[in-house]
DSSP file (Angstrom, degrees, kcal/mol; ACC not computed):
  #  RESIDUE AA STRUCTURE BP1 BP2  ACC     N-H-->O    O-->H-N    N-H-->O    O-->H-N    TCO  KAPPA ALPHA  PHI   PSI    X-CA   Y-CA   Z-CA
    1    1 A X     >        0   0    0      0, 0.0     4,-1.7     0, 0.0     0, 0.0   0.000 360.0 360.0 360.0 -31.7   -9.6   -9.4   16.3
    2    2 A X  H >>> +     0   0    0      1,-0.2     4,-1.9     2,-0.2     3,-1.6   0.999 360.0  65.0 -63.9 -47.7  -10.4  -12.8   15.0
    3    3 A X  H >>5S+     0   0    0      1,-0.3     3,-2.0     2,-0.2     4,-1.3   0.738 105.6  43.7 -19.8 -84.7  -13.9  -12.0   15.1
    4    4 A X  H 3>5S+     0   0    0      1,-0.3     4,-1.4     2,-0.3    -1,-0.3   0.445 108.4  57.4 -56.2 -31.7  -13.3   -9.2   12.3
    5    5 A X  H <X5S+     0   0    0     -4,-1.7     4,-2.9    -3,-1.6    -1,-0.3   0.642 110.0  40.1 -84.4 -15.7  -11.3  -11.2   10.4
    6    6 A X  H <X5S+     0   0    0     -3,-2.0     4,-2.1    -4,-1.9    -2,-0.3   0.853 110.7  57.8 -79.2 -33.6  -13.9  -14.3    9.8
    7    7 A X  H  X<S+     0   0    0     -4,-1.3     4,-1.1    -5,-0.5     5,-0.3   0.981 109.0  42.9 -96.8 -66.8  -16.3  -12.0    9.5
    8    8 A X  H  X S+     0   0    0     -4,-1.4     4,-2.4     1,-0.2     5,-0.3   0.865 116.1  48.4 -15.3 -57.3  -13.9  -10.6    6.3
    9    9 A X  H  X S+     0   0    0     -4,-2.9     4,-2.5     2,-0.2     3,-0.3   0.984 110.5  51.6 -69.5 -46.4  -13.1  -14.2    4.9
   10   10 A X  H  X S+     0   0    0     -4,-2.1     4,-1.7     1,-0.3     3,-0.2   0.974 114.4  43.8 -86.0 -67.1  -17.0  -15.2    5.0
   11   11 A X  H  <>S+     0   0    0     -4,-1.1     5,-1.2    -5,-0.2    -1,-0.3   0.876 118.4  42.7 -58.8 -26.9  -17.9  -12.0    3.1
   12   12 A X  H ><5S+     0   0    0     -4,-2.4     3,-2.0    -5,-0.3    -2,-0.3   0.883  98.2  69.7 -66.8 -30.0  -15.1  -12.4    0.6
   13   13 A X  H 3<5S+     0   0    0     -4,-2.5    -1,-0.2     1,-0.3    -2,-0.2   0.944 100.1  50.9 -38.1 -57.3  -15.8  -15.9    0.3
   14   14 A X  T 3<5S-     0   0    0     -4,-1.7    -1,-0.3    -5,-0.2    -2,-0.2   0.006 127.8 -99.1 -63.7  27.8  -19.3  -14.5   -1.6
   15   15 A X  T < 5S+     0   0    0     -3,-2.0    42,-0.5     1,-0.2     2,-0.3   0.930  76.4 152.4  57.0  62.0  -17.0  -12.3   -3.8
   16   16 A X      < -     0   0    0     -5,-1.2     2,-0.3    -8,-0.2    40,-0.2  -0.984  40.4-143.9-105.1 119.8  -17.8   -8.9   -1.4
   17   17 A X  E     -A   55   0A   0     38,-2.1    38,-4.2    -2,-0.3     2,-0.3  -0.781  28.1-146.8 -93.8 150.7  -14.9   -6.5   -1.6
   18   18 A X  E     -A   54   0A   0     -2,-0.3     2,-0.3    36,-0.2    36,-0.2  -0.906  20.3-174.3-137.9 148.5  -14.8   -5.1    2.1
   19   19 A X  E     -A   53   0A   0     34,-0.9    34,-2.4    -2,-0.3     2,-0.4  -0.993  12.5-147.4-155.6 130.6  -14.0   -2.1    3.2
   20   20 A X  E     -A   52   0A   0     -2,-0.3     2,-0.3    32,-0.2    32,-0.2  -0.952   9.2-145.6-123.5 144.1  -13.7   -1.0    6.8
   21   21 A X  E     +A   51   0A   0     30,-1.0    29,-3.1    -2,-0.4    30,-1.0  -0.753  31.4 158.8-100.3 106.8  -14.5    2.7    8.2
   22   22 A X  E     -A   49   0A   0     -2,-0.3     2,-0.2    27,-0.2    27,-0.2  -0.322  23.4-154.0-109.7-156.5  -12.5    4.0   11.0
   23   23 A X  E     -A   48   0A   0     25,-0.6    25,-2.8    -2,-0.1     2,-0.3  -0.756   8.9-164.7-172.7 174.3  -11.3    7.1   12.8
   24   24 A X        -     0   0    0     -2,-0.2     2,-0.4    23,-0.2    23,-0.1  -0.993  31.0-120.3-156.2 126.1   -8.9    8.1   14.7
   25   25 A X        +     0   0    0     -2,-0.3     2,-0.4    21,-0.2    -2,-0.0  -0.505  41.4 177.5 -69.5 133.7   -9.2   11.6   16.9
   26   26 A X        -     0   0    0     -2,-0.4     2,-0.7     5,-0.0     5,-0.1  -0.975  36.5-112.7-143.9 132.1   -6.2   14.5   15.8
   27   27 A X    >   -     0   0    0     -2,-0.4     3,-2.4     1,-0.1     4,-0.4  -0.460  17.0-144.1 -72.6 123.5   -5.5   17.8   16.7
   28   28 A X  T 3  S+     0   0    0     -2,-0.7    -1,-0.1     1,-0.2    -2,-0.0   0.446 100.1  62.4 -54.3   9.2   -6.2   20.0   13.7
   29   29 A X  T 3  S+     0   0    0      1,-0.1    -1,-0.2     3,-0.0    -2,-0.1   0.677 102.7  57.8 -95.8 -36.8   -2.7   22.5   14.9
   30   30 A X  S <  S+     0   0    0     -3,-2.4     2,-0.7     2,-0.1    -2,-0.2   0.335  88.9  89.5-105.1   1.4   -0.9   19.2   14.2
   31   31 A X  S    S-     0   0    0     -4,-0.4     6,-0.1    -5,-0.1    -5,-0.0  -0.885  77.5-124.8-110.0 123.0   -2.0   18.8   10.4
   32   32 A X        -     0   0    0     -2,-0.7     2,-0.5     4,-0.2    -2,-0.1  -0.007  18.7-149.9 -62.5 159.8    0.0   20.2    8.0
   33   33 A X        -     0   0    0      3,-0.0     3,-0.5     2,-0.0     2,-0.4  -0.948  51.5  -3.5-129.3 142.7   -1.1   22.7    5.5
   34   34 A X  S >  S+     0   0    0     -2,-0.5     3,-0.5     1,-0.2     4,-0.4  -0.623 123.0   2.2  75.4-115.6    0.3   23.6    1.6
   35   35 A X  T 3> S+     0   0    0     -2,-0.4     4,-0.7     1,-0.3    -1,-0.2   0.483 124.6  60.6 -98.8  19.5    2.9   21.9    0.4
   36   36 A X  T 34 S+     0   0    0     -3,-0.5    -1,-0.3     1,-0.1    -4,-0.2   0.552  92.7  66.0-113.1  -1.8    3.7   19.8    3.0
   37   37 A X  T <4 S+     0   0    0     -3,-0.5    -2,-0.2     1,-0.2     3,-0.2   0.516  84.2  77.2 -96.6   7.2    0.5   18.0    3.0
   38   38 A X  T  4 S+     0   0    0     -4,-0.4    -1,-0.2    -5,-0.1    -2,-0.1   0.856 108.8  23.6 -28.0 -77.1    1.4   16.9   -0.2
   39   39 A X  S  < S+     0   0    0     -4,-0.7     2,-0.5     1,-0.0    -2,-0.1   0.089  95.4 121.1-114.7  42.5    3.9   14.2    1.3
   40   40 A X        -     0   0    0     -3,-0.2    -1,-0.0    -8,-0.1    -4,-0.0  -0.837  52.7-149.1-101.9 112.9    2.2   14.0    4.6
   41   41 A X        -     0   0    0     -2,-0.5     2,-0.2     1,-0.1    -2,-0.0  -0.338  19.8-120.4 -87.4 173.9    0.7   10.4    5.7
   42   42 A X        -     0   0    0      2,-0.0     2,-0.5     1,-0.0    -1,-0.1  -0.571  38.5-111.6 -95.5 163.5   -2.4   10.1    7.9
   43   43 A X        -     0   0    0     -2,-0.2    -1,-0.0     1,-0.1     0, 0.0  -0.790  29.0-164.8 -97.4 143.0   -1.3    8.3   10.9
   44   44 A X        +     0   0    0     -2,-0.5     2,-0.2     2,-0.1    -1,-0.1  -0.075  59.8  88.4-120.2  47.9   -2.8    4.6   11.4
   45   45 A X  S    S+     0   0    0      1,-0.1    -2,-0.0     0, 0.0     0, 0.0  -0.465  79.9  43.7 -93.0 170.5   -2.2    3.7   15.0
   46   46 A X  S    S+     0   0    0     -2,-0.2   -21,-0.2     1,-0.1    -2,-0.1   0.251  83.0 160.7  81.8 -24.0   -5.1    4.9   17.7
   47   47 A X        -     0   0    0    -23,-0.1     2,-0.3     1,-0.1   -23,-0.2  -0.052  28.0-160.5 -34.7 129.9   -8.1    3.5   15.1
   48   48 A X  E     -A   23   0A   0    -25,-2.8   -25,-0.6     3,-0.0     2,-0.5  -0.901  25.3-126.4 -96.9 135.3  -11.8    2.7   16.3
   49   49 A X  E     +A   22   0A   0     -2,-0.3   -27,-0.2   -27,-0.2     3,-0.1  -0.832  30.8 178.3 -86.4 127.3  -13.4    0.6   14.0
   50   50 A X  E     -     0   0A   0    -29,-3.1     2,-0.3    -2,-0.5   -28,-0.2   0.804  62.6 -35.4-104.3 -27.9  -16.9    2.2   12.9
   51   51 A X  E     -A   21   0A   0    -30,-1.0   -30,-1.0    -3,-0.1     2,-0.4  -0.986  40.9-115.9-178.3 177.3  -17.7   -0.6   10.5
   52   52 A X  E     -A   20   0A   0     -2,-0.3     2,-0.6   -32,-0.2   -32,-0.2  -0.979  28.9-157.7-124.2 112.1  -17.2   -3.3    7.9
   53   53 A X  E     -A   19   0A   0    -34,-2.4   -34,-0.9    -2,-0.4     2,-0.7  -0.900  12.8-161.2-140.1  99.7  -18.6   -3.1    4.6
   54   54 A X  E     -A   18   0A   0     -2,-0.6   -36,-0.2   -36,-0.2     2,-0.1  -0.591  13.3-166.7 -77.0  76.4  -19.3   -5.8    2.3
   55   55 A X  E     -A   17   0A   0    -38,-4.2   -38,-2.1    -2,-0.7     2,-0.3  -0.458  14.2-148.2 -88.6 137.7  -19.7   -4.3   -1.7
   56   56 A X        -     0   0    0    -40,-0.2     2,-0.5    -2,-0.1   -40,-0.1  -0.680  19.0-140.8 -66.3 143.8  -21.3   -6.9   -4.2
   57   57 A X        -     0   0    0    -42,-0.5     2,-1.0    -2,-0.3    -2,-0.0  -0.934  17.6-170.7-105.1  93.4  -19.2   -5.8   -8.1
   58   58 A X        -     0   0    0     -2,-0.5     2,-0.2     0, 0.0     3,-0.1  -0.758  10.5-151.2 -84.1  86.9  -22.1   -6.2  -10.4
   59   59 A X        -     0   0    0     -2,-1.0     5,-0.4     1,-0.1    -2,-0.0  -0.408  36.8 -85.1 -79.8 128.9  -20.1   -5.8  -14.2
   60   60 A X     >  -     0   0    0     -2,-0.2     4,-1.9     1,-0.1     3,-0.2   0.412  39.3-110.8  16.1 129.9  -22.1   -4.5  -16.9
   61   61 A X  H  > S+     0   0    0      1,-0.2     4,-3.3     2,-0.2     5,-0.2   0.928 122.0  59.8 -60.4 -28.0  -24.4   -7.4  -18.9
   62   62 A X  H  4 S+     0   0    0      2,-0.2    -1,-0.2     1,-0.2    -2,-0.1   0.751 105.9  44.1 -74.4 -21.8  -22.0   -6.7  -21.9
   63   63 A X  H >4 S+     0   0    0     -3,-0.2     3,-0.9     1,-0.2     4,-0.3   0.971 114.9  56.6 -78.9 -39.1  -18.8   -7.8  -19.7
   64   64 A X  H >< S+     0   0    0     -4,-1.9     3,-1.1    -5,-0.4    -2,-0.2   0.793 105.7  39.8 -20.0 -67.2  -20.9  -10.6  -18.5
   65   65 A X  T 3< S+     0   0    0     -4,-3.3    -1,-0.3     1,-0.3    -2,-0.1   0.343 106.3  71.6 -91.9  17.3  -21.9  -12.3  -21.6
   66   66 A X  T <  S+     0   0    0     -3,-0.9    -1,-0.3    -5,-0.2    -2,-0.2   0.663  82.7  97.9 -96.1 -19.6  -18.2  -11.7  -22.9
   67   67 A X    <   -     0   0    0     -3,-1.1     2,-0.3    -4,-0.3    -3,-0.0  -0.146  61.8-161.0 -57.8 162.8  -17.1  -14.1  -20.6
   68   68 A X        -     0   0    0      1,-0.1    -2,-0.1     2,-0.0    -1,-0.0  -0.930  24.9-158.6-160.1 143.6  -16.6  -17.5  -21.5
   69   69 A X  S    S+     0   0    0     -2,-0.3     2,-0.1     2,-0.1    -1,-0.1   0.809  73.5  82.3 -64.4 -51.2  -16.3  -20.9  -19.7
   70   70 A X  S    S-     0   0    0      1,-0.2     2,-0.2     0, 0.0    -2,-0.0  -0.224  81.0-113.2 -93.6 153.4  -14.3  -22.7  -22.5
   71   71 A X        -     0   0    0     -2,-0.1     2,-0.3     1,-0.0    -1,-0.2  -0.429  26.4-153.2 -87.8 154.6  -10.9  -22.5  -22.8
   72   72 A X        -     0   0    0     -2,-0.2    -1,-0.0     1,-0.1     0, 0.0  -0.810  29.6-134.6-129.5 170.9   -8.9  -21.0  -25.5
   73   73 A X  S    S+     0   0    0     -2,-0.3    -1,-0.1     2,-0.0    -2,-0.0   0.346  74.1 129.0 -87.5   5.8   -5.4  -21.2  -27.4
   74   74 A X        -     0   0    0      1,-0.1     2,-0.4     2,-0.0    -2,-0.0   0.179  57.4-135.1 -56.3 177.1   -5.6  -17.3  -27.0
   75   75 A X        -     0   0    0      2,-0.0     2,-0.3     0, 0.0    -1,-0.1  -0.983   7.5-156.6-134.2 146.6   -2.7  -15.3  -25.4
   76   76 A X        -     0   0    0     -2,-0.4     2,-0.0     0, 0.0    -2,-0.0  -0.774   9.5-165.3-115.8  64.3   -3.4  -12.4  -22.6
   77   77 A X              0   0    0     -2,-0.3    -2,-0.0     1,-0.2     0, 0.0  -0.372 360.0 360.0 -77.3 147.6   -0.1   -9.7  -22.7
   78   78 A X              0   0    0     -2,-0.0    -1,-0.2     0, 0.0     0, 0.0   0.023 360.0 360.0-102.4 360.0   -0.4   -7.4  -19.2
């Protein structure tokens, strides 16, 4: 497992959000149908991993150059 997890930090380390691909075999009898698949979770024991997937986020030139180095007296509400 460590394996999979360096291999995670080294791509996030280049600013790659990673995203890993699984599956997991289920009998279709045993998945619910209407309204109870609504508030029905998929289960995440039993996984094979199929792969690990590194995305570069390339923003827009216009977010880019909106950016700034220098610091400001500005304020930022969330």
């Amino acid at each position: 497992m460590s394996y999979f997890k360096k291999a995670i930090e080294d791509m996030a380390a280049d600013s790659l959000r990673c995203i890993a691909i699984a599956f997991r075999s289920f009998e279709m009898e045993n998945v619910p149908t209407g309204e109870e698949l609504a508030h029905w979770s998929l289960p995440e024991d039993d996984l094979s991993l199929l792969a690990i997937i590194g995305l570069k986020v390339i923003f827009p030139l216009e977010i880019r150059l909106s950016w700034s180095c220098e610091p400001t007296n500005e304020r930022v509400d969330r």
